[in-house]
C-alpha positions in Angstrom: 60.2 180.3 32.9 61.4 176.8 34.3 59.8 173.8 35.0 61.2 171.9 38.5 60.3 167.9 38.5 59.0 167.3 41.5 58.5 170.9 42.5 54.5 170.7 40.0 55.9 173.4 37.8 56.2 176.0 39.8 57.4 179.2 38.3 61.4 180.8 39.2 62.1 183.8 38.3 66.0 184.4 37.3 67.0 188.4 38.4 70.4 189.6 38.8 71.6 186.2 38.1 69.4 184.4 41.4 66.3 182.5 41.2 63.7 183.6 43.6 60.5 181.2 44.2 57.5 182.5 42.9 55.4 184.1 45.6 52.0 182.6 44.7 53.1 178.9 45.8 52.9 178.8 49.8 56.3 177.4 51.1 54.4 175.0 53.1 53.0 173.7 49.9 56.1 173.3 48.5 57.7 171.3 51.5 55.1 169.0 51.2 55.7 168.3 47.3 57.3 165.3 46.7 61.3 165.2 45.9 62.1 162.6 43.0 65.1 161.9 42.0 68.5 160.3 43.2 72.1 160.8 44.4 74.5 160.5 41.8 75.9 157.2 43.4 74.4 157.8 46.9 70.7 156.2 46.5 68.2 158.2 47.6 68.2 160.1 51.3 67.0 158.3 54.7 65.9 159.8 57.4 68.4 157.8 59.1 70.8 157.0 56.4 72.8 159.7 57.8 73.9 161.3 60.8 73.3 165.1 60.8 73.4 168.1 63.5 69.5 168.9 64.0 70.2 172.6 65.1 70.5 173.3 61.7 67.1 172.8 60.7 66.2 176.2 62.3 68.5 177.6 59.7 67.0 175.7 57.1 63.5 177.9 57.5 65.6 180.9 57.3 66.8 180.3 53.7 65.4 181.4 50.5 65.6 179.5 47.1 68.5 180.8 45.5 68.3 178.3 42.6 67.3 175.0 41.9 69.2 172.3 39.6 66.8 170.5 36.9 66.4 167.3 39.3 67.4 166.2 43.1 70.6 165.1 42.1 73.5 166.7 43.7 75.8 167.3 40.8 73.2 170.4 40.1 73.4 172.9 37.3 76.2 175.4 37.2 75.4 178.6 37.9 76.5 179.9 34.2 74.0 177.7 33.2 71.6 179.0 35.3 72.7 182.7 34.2 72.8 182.3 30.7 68.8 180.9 30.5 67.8 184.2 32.8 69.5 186.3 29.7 68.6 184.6 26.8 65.1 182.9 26.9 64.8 182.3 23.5 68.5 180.8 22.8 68.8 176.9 23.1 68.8 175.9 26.6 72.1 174.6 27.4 73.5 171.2 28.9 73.6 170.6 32.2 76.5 170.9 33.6 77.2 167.4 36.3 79.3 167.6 38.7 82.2 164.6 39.1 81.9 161.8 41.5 84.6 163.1 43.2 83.2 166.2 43.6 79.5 165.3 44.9 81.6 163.1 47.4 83.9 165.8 48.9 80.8 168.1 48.6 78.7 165.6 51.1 81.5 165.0 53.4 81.6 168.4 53.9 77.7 169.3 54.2 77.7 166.6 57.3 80.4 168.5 59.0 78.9 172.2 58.0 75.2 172.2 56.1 75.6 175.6 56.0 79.3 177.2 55.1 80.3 180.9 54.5 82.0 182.8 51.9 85.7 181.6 53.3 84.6 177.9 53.1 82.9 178.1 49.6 85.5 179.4 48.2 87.5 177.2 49.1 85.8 174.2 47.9 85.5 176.4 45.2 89.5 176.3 44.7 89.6 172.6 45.6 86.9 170.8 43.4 87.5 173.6 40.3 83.9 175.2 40.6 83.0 178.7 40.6 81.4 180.2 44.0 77.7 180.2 42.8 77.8 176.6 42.3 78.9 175.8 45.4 76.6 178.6 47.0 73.5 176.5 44.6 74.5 173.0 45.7 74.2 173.6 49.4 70.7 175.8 48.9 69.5 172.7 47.3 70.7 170.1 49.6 69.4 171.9 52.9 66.2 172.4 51.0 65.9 169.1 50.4 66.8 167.6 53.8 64.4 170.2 55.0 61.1 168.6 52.4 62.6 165.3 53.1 62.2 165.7 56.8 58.6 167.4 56.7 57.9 164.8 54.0 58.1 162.2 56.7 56.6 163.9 59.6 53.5 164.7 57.5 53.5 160.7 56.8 53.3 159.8 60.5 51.0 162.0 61.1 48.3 161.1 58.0 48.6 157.8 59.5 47.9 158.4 63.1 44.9 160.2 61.9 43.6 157.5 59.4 44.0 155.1 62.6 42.0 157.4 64.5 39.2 157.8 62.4 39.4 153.7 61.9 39.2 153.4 65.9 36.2 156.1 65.9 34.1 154.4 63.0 34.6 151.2 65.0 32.9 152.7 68.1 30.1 154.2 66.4 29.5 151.2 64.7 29.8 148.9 67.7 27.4 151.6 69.6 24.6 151.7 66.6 24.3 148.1 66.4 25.2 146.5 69.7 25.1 142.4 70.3 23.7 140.4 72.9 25.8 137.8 73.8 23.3 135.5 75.5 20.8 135.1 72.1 23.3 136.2 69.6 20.5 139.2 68.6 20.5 143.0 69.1 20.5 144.3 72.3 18.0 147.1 73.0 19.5 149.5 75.6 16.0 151.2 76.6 14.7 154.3 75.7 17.5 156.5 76.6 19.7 159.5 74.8 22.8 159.1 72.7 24.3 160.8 75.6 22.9 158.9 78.3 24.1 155.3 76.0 27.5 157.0 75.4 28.0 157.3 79.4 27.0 153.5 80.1 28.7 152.3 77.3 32.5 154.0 79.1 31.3 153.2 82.7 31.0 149.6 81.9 34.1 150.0 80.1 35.8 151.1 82.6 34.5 148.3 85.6 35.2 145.5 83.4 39.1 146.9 82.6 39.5 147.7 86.2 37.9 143.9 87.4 40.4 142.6 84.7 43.1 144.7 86.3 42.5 143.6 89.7 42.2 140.2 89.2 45.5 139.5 86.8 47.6 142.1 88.5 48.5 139.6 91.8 49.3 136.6 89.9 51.1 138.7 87.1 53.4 140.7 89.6 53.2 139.6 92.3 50.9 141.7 94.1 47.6 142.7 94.9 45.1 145.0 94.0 42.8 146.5 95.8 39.1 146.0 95.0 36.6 148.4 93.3 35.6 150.0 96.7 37.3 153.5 96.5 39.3 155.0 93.5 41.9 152.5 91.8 45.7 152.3 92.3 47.4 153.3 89.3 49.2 150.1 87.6 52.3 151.6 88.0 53.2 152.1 84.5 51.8 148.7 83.2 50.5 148.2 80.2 47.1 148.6 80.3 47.1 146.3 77.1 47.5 143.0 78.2 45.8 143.1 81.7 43.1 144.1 79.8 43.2 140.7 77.9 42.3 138.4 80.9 39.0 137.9 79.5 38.4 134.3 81.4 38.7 132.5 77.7 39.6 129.0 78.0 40.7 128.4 81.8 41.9 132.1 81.6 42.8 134.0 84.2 39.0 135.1 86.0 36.2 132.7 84.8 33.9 134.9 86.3 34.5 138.3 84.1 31.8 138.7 81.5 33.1 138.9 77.6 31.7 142.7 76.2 29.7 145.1 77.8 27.1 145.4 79.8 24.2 148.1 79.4 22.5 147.6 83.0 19.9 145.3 81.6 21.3 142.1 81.3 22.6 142.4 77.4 26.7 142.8 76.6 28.4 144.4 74.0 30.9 142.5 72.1 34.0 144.6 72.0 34.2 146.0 68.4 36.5 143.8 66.1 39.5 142.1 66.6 37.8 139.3 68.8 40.5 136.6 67.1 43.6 139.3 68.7 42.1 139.0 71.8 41.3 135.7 72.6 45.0 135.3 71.0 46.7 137.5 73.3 44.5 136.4 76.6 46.1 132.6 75.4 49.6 134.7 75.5 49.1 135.9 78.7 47.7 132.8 80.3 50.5 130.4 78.9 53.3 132.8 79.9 52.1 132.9 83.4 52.1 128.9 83.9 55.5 128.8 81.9 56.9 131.1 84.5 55.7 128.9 87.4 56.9 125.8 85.8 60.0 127.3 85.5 60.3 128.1 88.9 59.5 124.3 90.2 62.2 122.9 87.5 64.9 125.1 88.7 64.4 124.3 92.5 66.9 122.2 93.7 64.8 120.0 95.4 62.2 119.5 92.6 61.6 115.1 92.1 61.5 115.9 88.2 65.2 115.4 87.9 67.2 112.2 88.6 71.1 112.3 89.4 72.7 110.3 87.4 75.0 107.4 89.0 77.7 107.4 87.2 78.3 111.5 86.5 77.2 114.7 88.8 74.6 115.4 85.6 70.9 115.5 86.2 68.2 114.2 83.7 64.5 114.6 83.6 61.8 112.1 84.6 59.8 112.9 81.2 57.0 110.4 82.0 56.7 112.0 85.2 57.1 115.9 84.1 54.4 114.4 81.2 51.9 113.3 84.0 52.0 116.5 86.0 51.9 119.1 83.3 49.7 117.2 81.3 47.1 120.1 79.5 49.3 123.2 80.8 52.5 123.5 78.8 53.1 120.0 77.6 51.3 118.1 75.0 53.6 115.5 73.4 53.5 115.2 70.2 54.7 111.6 68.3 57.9 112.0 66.4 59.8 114.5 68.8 62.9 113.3 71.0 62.9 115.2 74.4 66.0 117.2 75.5 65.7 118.8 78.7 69.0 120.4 81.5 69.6 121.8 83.7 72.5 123.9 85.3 73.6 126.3 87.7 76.7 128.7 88.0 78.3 132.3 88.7 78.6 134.8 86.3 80.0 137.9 85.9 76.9 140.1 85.4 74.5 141.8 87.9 70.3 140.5 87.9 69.5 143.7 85.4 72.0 143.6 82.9 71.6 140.1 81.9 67.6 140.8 81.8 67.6 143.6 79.8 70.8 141.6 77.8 67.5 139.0 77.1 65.1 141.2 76.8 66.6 142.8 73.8 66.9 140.3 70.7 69.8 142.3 69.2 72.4 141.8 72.7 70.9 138.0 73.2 72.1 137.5 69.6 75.1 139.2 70.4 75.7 137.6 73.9 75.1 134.0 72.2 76.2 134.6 68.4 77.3 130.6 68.3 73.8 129.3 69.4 71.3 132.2 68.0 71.3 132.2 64.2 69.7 135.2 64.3 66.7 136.8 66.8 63.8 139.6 66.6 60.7 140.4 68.2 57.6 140.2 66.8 55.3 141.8 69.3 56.4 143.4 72.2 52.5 142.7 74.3 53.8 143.9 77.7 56.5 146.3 78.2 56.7 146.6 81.9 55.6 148.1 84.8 57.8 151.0 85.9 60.0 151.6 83.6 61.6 148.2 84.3 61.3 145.2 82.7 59.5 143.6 85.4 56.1 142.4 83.9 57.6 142.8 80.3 56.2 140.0 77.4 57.2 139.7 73.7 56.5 137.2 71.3 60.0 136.8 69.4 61.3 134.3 66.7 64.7 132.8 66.6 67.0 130.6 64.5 69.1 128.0 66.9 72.2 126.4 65.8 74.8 123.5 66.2 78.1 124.2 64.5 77.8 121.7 62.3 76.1 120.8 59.1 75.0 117.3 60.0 72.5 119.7 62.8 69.9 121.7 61.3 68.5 124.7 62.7 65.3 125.2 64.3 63.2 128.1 64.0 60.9 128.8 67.0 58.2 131.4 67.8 58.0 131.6 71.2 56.4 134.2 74.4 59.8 135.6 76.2 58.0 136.8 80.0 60.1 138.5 82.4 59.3 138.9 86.1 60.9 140.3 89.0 60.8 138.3 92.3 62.2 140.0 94.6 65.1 142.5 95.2 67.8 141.5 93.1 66.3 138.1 91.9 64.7 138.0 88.6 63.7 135.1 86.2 62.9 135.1 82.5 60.6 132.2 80.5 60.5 131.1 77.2 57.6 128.9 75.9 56.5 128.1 72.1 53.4 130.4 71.7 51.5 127.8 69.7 52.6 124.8 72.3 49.0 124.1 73.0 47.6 124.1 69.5 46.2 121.0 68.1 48.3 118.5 65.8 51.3 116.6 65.8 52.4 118.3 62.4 55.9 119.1 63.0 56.2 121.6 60.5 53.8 123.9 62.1 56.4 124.0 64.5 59.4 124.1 62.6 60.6 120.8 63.6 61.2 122.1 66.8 59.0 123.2 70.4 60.5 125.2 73.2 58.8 123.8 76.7 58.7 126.4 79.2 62.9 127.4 79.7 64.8 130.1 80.7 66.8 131.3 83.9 66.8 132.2 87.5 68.9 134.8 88.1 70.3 136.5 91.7 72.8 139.2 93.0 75.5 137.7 94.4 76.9 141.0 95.0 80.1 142.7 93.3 79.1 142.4 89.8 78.2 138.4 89.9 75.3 136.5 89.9 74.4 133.4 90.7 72.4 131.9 87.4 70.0 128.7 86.7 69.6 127.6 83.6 66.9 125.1 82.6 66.9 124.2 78.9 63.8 121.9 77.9 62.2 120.9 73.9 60.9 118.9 71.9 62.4 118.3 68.4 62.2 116.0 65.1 65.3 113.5 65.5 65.1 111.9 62.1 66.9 115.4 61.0 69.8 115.0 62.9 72.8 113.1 62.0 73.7 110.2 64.5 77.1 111.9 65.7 75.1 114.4 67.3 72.2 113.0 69.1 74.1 112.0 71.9 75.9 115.5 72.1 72.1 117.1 72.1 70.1 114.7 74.6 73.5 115.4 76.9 72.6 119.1 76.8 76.1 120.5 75.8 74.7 121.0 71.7 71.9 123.1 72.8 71.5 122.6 76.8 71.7 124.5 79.3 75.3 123.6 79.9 76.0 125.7 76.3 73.9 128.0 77.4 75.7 129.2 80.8 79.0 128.1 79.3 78.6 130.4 77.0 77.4 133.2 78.9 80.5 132.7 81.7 82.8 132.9 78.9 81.3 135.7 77.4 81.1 137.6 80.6 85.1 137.0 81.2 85.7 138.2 77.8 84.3 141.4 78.2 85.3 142.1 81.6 88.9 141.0 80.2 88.2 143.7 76.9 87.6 146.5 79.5 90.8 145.8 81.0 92.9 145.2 78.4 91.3 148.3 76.4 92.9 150.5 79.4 96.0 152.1 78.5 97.8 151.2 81.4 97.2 147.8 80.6 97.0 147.5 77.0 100.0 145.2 76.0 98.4 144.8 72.7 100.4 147.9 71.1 97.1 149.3 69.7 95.1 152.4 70.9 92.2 151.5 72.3 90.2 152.8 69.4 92.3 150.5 67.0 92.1 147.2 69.2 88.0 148.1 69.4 87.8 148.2 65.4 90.0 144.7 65.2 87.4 143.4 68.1 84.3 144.3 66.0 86.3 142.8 62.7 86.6 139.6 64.4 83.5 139.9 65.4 82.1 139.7 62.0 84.6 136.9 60.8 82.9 134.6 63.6 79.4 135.2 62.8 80.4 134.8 59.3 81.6 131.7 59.9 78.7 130.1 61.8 75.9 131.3 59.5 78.4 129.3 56.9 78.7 126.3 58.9 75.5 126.0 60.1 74.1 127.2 56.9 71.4 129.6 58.7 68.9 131.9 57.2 71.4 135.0 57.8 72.9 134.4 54.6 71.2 133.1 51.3 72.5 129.9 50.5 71.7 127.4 47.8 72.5 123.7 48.5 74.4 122.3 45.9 73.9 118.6 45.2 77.0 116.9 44.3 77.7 113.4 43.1 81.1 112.6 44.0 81.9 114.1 47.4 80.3 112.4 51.2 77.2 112.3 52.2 78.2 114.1 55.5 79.9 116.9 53.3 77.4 119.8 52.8 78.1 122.2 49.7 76.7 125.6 49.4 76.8 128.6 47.4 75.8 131.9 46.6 76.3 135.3 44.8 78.1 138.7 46.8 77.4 141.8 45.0 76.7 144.9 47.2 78.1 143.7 50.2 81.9 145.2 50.9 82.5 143.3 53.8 83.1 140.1 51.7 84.8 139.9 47.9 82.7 140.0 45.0 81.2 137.0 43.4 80.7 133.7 43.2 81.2 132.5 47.1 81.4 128.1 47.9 80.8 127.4 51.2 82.2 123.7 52.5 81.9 121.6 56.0 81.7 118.4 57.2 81.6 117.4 60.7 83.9 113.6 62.0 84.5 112.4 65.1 88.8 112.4 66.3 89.7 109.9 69.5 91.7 113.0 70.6 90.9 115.3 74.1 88.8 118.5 73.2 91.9 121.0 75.2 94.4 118.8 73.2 92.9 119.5 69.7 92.3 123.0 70.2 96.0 124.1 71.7 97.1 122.0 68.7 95.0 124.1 66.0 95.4 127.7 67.5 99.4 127.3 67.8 101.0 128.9 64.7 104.5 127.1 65.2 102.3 123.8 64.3 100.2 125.4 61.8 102.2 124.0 59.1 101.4 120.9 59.9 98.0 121.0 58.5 97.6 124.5 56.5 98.7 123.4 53.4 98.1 127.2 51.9 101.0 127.8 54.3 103.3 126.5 52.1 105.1 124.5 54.7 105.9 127.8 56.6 105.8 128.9 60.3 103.5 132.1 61.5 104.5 134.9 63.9 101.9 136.8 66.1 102.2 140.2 65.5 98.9 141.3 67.6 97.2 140.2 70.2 94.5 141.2 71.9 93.2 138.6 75.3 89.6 138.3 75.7 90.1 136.4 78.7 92.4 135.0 81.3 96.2 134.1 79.4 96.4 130.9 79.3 93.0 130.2 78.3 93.5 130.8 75.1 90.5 133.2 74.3 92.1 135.6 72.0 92.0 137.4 69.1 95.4 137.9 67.2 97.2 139.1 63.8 99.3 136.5 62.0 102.4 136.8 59.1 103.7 134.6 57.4 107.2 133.8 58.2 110.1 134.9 55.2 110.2 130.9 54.4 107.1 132.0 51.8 106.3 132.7 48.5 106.9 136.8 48.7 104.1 137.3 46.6 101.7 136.1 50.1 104.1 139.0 51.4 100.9 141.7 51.4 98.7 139.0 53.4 98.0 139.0 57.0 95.7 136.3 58.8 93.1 137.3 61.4 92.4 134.9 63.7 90.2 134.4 66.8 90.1 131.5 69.4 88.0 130.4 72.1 86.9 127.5 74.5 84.7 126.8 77.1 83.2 123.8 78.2 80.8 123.7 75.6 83.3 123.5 73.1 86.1 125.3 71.2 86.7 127.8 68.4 89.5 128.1 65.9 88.3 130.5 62.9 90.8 132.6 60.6 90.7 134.6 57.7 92.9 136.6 55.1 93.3 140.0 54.9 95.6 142.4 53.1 98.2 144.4 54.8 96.6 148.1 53.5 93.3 147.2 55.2 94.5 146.0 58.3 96.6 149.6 58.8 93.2 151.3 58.3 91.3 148.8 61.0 94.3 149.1 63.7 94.6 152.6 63.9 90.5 152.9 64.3 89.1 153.5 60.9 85.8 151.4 60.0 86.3 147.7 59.6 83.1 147.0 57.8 84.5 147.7 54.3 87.7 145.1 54.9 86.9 141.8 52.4 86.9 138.6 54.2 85.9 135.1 53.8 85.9 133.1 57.1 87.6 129.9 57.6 88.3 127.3 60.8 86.9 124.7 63.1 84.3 124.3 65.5 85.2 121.4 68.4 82.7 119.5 70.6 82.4 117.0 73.1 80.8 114.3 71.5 78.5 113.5 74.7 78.8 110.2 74.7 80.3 106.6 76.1 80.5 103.6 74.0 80.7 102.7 70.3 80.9 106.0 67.5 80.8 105.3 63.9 82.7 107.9 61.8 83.0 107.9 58.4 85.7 110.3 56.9 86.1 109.6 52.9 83.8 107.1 52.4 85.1 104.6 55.1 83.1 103.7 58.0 85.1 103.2 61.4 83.9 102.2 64.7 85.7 103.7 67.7 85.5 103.9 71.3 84.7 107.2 72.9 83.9 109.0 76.1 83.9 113.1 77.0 87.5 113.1 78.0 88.9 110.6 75.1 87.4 112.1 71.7 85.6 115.2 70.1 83.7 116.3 67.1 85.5 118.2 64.7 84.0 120.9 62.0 86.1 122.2 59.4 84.4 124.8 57.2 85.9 127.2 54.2 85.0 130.1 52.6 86.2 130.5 49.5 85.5 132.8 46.3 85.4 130.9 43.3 84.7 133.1 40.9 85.0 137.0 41.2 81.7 137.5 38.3 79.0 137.4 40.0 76.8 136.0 37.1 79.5 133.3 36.3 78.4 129.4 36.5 79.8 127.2 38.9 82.0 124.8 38.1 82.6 121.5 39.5 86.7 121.7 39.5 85.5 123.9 42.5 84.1 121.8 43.9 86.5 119.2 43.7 89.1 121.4 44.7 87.3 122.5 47.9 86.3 118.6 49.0 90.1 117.6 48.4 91.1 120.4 50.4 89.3 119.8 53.6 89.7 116.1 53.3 93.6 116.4 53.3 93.5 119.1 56.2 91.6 116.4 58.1 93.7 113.6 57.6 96.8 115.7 58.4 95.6 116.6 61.9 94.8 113.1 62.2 98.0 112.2 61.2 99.9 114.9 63.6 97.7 114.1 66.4 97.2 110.3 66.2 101.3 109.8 65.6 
C-alpha cells in the first residue's frame, strides 16, 4: 500500500511489477484532485506555459496508471524502486531515485515533440539519458496524466465560476422582484393582486420596451443610423453590444431625457434595476462623453474650423484656447488652474489602409508597438463596446497609458482615458480619445496624474493602394511646474508629444515595415542573413530600443529607484535597480544615467555624426581610440535615410581581449527627432540570434542618444557641468541631446551601491558630451 500526495491516499496496487489504480476511486474523481508539487527547475505547469499538440488529449483518456512517482515532480521514482516495495512490503522503503537536470530537460523537450512515444523511442532515451525502459515508460504515464488533471483542473474552475455568477445574477432578480422600489416616493411598489407568473411576465416585457426605447434612440447618434420605432418587430443591432446601448438611461444630459430609470409595472411604479446603479450611471457618463469627444473631434480636424490660427511667421497652426474654452465650455473642457494647454494639429499620407491602422489602435499591445518612443506602456481596462459587426465600428474601451519624452528633465504622464471608434463612411474612419474622469469636479492634479487628454485622435481615409490620408489632432492639459524649461517650448510646439510626433512617427514606422517586407525577400535581401535570422536581429533590436527609453524616460516598465546624489547636476537623473530572473539583461546591480543639454548644431548634422562608425572614435571613449566596421546591416527604410539596424566590430587597432564583443546598433530619424542607441553583445550569442534562434535570452544593457528639435526661437539657457550658458537657437540651428547608459555595476544582486559608480558613470557621460561638442563645434 502507498500513499500519493495529492492523489487523498488513494490505494495502488503493484502486480507483475505495474501499479494499477484502485478501482473504487472514480477516474473522474481523481482528475479533479488537486496536483501539488513542482518541476524540478521548471516551476509549476500553465495552461499556457507551453505549447502542446491538443490531439493528444484523446489519447490521454485511453491510458491507464501504470505507476505514479511519490510527488509531481518529473524526476519520478525508478521503476526498481517501484518493484522492489511491490516485493518486499515489510523491508525499508528505499530512496527515491531523482532524475538529473539534464535528464528531466531532454525528457520535456521530447514530451512536446511526442507526449506519447513507443518502444523504439523509449528505448532510446533509455540508451541516451542512462535509464532503464520502465522509467522512461513511468515518467511519460505521469506527465500525460498530469497535463490531462491539469487541464480538467482548469476547466472545472471556469466552469464553478460561471455557475456561482449565475446564481449571483438569479438571487439578484428574485430579490429585486420580492421587494421592488418606487422611484417617485422612494417606498415599495405594490404590483396588484396578480400571480408570480403574471409579475414575472410584466417584469421582462417592460424590460424589454425600455432596452429596445434605449436601443432606438442611441443607435442613430452612436452609428450613424437609425432605428426604426417600436411599431412592428425590432431590427437586430447588427452585432452590437447590447451592453452599452443599454446604458443611455437619460442621466445627466444623457442621451434620451425622456426614458424612465427602472421598470415599470403598468401602474405608475418603476423598478430600480437590481444593484450596480453606481456602474451604470458610470458607464451611461462613458458613453455620453465619448460621443461629444467624437464630434469635437470631427470639427477640430476640419480644415476650415476658426479654432485654429496660422501662424505668420511658420505654416504651423495653434489653437484659439479662449475661444475653444467658450464653445465647449460644460462638454469636454473644464479648465482646471495650474495646467499649461498643448493642443496640434497635422495632416499627412501614410502607408497603411483605414482598417489596419484602426484595429493597430484599437489594440493596446500594436499601439505600444506602433509608437514604442511615445507609449511607455498601454492596456485596456474595460473593453464597454466591442463593435457592431464584427468590425470595430462602434467599438469603446476605457484604456490606461504611460506617455513619454526621451528625456529625464520630462516626466511621464499616466492617463485613463475612453478610446471610441467609429466608421463614417466607406473607407473613412476616426478614433477619439478623451480622459474618462475629464468632467469630474476639482482642480486636484493628482487625480489626474498631472496630466488630462481633451478629446484627440485621428481622421483617417483610403487613399487607395495601401495609403491613407491621416489627421491628427493632439490636445491636453498638463502640470508645467514638472517640466524642465528646455522642454516647454519643444511640448507647447507639438513635436514632444504633438500631433507632429505622433504622424511622424507613424510615417516612419509605416516605411520601416514596408522596407522589412522587402528587404526580408530573398531576392532582395543584401543583408547576408536568412530571413529568419535578420527577423530574430529585428526583434533583438527591438528590445534594446524599448530598453532604452523605459531607461531614459525612467517609466513604470522597469522598477527604478531614484538615487539622490550630492555631487553630480541637477539635470543628471540617477537610477538603479536589481536583475535577477530576467535573461535578457546581466545579473545584478544595474545604474541607469541621463541627462538631457541643448547643442547649437542641426538635428540631420548631429545624428549622421553619431551613427557613423569611422567618427565613433571621436567620442566612444570605450573604443579605445579605434575605428568600427559594419558587418550587418539590415535597412528599415529608404538608404540614405539612415533608418537601420546594423552589427559593428571593433577594428584590429583594439585591445584583443574586446576581440569576442560585437555592438548592436539601431538608428532612426524622422522629423520628430532622431535615434542613435547601441549595445554590447558577445560573438557566441550573436551566431545563435543570426541564424534564427531566440534572441530573448542574449544579455544586453542599452546605451545611446535621443535628439530633438528644441521648438524654439530666441534665448536657451543650458547648463552642462555646472555652468550656465545662454545661446541663441532656432529649429534649424540647434537640438536637444539625451545621452543615457546602462551599465551593470555589480553582478550580486544583493550588493550595495557604491558611489565610485556613480562617479564613474557622471564622468563618463560628461566627457562623451564635451567631446561631441568639441568635434562638432571645431
Amino acid at each position: 500500500m502507498m500513499s500519493f500526495e495529492g492523489f487523498n491516499s488513494i490505494s495502488c496496487n503493484n502486480t507483475n511489477s505495474s501499479a494499477v489504480v484502485s478501482a473504487t476511486v472514480p477516474s473522474s474523481v481523481v482528475s479533479l484532485l488537486p496536483v501539488r508539487g513542482k518541476m524540478n527547475g521548471h516551476g509549476d505547469i500553465g495552461l499556457g506555459g507551453e505549447s502542446f499538440d491538443p490531439g493528444f488529449l484523446g489519447r490521454l483518456r485511453d491510458d491507464e496508471y501504470e505507476s505514479r512517482s511519490g510527488s509531481d515532480n518529473f524526476d519520478a521514482v525508478s521503476g526498481d524502486d517501484q518493484e522492489a516495495r511491490g516485493q518486499d512490503k515489510g523491508r525499508k522503503k528505499k530512496k527515491y531515485h531523482r532524475h538529473t537536470p539534464h535528464q528531466i530537460q531532454e525528457l520535456e523537450s521530447f514530451f512536446k515533440e511526442c507526449p506519447h512515444p513507443d518502444e523504439k523511442q523509449r528505448l532510446e532515451l533509455s540508451r541516451r539519458l542512462a535509464l532503464e525502459t520502465k522509467q522512461i515508460k513511468f515518467w511519460f504515464q505521469n506527465r500525460r496524466t498530469q497535463m490531462k488533471t491539469q487541464l480538467e483542473r482548469h476547466e472545472n474552475v471556469i466552469l464553478r465560476q460561471e455557475n456561482e455568477k449565475l446564481l449571483a445574477e438569479n438571487d439578484l432578480l428574485k430579490e429585486a422582484m420580492r421587494s421592488p422600489v418606487c422611484n417617485a416616493c422612494g417606498g415599495p411598489a405594490v404590483p396588484g393582486d396578480v400571480t408570480y407568473e403574471q409579475q414575472h411576465l410584466r417584469f421582462e416585457n417592460a424590460r424589454l420596451k425600455d432596452e429596445l426605447a434605449r436601443i432606438s434612440s442611441l443607435a442613430n447618434k452612436f452609428l450613424g443610423r437609425p432605428v426604426s420605432s417600436l411599431v412592428g418587430p425590432p431590427p437586430q443591432p447588427s452585432g452590437l453590444d447590447v451592453s452599452i446601448l443599454g446604458l443611455a438611461t437619460g442621466i445627466n444630459g444623457g442621451i434620451s431625457s425622456d426614458i424612465p430609470l427602472g421598470i415599470d409595472f403598468g401602474d405608475g411604479h418603476l423598478m430600480k434595476p437590481p444593484g450596480g446603479n453606481d456602474i451604470v450611471y458610470e458607464r451611461s457618463m462613458f458613453v455620453d462623453l465619448a460621443l461629444k469627444a467624437m464630434d469635437e473631434l470631427i470639427k477640430l480636424a476640419d480644415p476650415d474650423c476658426p479654432l485654429w490660427i496660422k501662424n505668420t511667421n511658420s505654416e504651423k497652426e495653434s489653437l484659439n484656447h479662449d475661444e475653444y474654452r467658450s464653445v465647449y465650455a460644460g462638454a469636454t473642457c473644464t479648465r482646471n488652474p495650474g495646467f499649461a494647454a498643448e493642443a496640434s494639429r497635422e495632416t499627412g499620407v501614410v502607408l497603411i489602409n483605414s482598417l489596419a491602422l484602426v484595429e493597430t489602435l484599437m489594440d493596446a499591445n500594436r499601439w505600444t508597438e506602433m509608437f514604442e518612443s511615445i507609449v511607455a506602456r498601454a492596456s485596456t481596462i474595460d473593453v464597454i463596446s466591442s463593435g457592431t459587426g464584427g468590425s470595430m465600428n462602434g467599438c469603446l474601451q476605457l484604456m490606461q497609458a504611460e506617455f513619454q519624452v526621451i528625456s529625464p528633465l520630462v516626466p511621464t504622464r499616466q492617463v485613463k482615458f475612453l478610446r471610441y471608434c467609429k466608421q463614417h463612411a466607406d473607407g473613412l474612419w476616426a478614433v477619439v480619445d478623451v480622459s474618462s474622469d475629464i468632467n469630474r469636479d476639482g482642480p486636484n492634479l493628482q487625480s489626474y496624474g498631472g496630466c488630462r487628454r481633451l478629446p484627440s485622435g485621428c481622421i483617417i481615409q483610403d487613399m487607395g493602394n495601401g495609403y491613407s490620408k491621416v489627421t491628427w489632432v493632439e490636445h491636453s492639459e498638463y502640470d508645467e511646474s514638472n517640466v524642465h524649461h528646455l522642454y516647454r517650448q519643444l511640448l507647447s510646439s507639438g513635436l514632444g508629444l504633438g500631433a507632429q510626433r505622433s504622424l511622424a512617427t507613424l510615417q516612419r514606422q509605416c516605411e520601416s515595415f514596408s522596407a522589412l517586407l522587402s528587404s526580408l525577400n530573398p531576392t532582395d535581401n543584401h543583408s547576408g542573413l536568412t530571413p529568419a535570422g535578420a527577423k530574430s536581429v529585428l526583434k533583438l533590436a527591438q528590445r534594446m530600443g524599448f530598453n532604452f527609453f523605459a531607461g531614459v524616460s525612467g517609466s513604470s516598465v522597469r522598477k527604478w529607484e531614484k538615487l539622490p546624489v550630492a555631487n553630480v547636476g541637477e539635470d543628471m537623473r540617477i537610477l538603479t535597480r536589481k536583475n535577477v530572473s530576467d535573461p535578457g539583461e546581466p545579473s545584478g546591480v544595474i545604474l541607469s544615467a541621463a541627462t538631457s543639454v541643448w547643442i547649437p548644431v542641426a538635428q540631420h548634422r548631429l545624428f549622421d555624426f553619431l551613427r557613423d562608425q569611422n567618427c565613433r572614435n571621436q567620442w566612444d571613449i570605450l573604443s579605445n581610440g579605434g575605428t568600427m566596421n559594419e558587418m550587418v546591416r539590415i535597412p528599415k527604410g529608404r538608404q540614405h535615410d539612415g533608418n537601420s539596424v546594423s552589427l559593428l566590430r571593433a577594428s584590429q587597432g583594439i585591445d584583443q581581449t574586446e576581440s569576442s564583443m560585437l555592438i548592436l546598433q539601431e538608428t532612426w530619424t524622422d522629423p520628430s527627432g532622431a535615434m542613435v542607441v547601441y549595445a554590447p553583445v558577445d560573438v557566441s550569442s550573436m551566431n545563435v540570434v543570426m541564424n534564427g534562434g531566440d534572441s530573448a535570452y542574449v544579455a544586453l544593457l542599452p546605451s545611446g542618444f535621443w535628439i530633438s528639435p528644441d521648438g524654439s526661437k530666441g534665448k536657451v539657457k543650458n547648463e552642462v557641468d555646472g555652468n550656465t550658458t545662454t545661446s541663441t537657437s532656432n529649429n534649424n540651428g540647434g537640438c536637444i541631446l539625451t545621452v543615457g547608459f546602462q551599465i551593470l555595476v555589480n553582478s550580486l544582486p544583493n550588493a550595495r551601491l557604491n558611489m565610485e559608480s556613480v562617479d564613474t558613470v557622471n564622468n563618463l557621460i560628461s566627457c562623451t558630451i564635451h567631446k561631441i561638442k568639441g568635434a562638432l563645434l571645431q
